[in-house]
C-alpha positions as CSV (number, residue, x, y, z in Angstrom):
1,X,100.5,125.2,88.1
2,X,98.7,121.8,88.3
3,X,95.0,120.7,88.4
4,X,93.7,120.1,92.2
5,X,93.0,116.6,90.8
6,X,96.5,116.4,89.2
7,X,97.8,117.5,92.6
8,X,96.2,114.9,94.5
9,X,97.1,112.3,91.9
10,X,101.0,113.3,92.3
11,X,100.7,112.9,96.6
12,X,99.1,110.1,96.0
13,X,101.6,107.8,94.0
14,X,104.1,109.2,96.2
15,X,103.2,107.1,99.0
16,X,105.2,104.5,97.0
17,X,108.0,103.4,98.0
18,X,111.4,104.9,96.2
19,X,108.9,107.2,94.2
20,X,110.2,111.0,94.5
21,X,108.1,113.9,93.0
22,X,109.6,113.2,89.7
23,X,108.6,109.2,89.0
24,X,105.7,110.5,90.2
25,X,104.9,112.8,87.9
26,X,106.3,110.7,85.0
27,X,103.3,108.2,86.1
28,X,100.9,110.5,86.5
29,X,101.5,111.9,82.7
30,X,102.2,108.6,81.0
31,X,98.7,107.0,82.7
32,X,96.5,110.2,81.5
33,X,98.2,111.2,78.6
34,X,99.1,107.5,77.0
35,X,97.4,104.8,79.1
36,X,93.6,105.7,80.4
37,X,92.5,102.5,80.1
38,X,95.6,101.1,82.0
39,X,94.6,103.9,84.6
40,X,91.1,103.1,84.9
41,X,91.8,99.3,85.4
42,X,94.9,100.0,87.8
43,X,91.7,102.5,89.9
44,X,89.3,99.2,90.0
45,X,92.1,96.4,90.7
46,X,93.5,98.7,93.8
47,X,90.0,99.3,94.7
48,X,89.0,95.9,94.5
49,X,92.2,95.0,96.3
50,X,91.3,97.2,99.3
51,X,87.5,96.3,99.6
52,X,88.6,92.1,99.3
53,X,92.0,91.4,100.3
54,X,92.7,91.2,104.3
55,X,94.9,89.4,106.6
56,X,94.5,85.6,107.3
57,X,93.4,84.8,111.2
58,X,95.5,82.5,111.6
59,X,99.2,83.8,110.0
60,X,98.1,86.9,108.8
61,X,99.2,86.8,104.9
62,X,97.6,88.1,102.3
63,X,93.9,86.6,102.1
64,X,90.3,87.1,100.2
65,X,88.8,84.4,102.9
66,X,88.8,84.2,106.7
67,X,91.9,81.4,106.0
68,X,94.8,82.0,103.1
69,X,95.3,79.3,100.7
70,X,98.4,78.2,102.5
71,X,95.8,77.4,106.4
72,X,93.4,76.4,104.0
73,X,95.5,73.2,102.9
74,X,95.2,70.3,104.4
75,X,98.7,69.0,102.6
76,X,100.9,71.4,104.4
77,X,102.3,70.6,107.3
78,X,101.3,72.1,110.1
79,X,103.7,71.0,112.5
80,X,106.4,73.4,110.4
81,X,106.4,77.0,110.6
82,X,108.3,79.6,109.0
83,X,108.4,82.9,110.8
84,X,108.4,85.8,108.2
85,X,108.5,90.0,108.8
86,X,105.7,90.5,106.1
87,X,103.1,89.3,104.0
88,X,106.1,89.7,100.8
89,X,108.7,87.6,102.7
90,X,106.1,85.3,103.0
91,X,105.4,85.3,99.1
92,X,109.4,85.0,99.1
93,X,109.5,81.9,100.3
94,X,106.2,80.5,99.1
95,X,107.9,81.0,95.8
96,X,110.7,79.3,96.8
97,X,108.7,76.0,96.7
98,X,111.0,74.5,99.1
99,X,109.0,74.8,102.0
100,X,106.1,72.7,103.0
101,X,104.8,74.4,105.9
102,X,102.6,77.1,107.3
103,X,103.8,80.4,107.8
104,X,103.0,83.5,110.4
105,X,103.6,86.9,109.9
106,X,104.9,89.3,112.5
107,X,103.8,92.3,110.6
108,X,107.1,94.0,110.6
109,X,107.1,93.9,114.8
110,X,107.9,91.4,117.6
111,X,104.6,90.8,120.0
């Protein structure tokens, strides 16, 4: 009973995690039906988001540039390292502002 579109719409947000077919269709309602504007912006951020934002070559966080703002400062210390499982655990403990560091990612894996 739903659009093709509408269809695609509800797979798609249910690549999220903890999002069932139900919190997806409650998204997929409230951003058509109440919040097109906040559905056309969420469209360009994530698309911006995939074209711009990679993995940084030297600890592979979150980056726009070859280097991530954390490799790119000359105040951290580099002989300190934090060992994180993702990109989020990284933000963790960015956020923490208790370490000084650089950090490396192991991308969820052991290499």
């Amino acid at each position: 009973h739903f659009t093709p579109r509408l269809q695609q719409l509800l797979a798609a947000l249910r690549c999220l995690p903890g999002v069932g077919p139900k919190s997806a269709q409650r998204m997929a309602f409230y951003l058509l039906d109440r919040d097109r504007d906040g559905a056309g912006e969420l469209a360009v951020a994530l698309r911006a988001a995939l074209d711009e934002v990679g993995h940084c070559d030297h600890c592979r966080m979150f980056a726009e540039q070859a280097l991530c703002t954390v490799c790119s400062d000359q105040k951290r210390d580099a002989a300190s390292i934090c060992i994180v499982q993702t990109p989020a655990n990284g933000f963790a403990v960015a956020d923490s502002g208790g370490f000084r560091g650089r950090y490396f990612v192991l991308m969820g894996r052991l290499s």
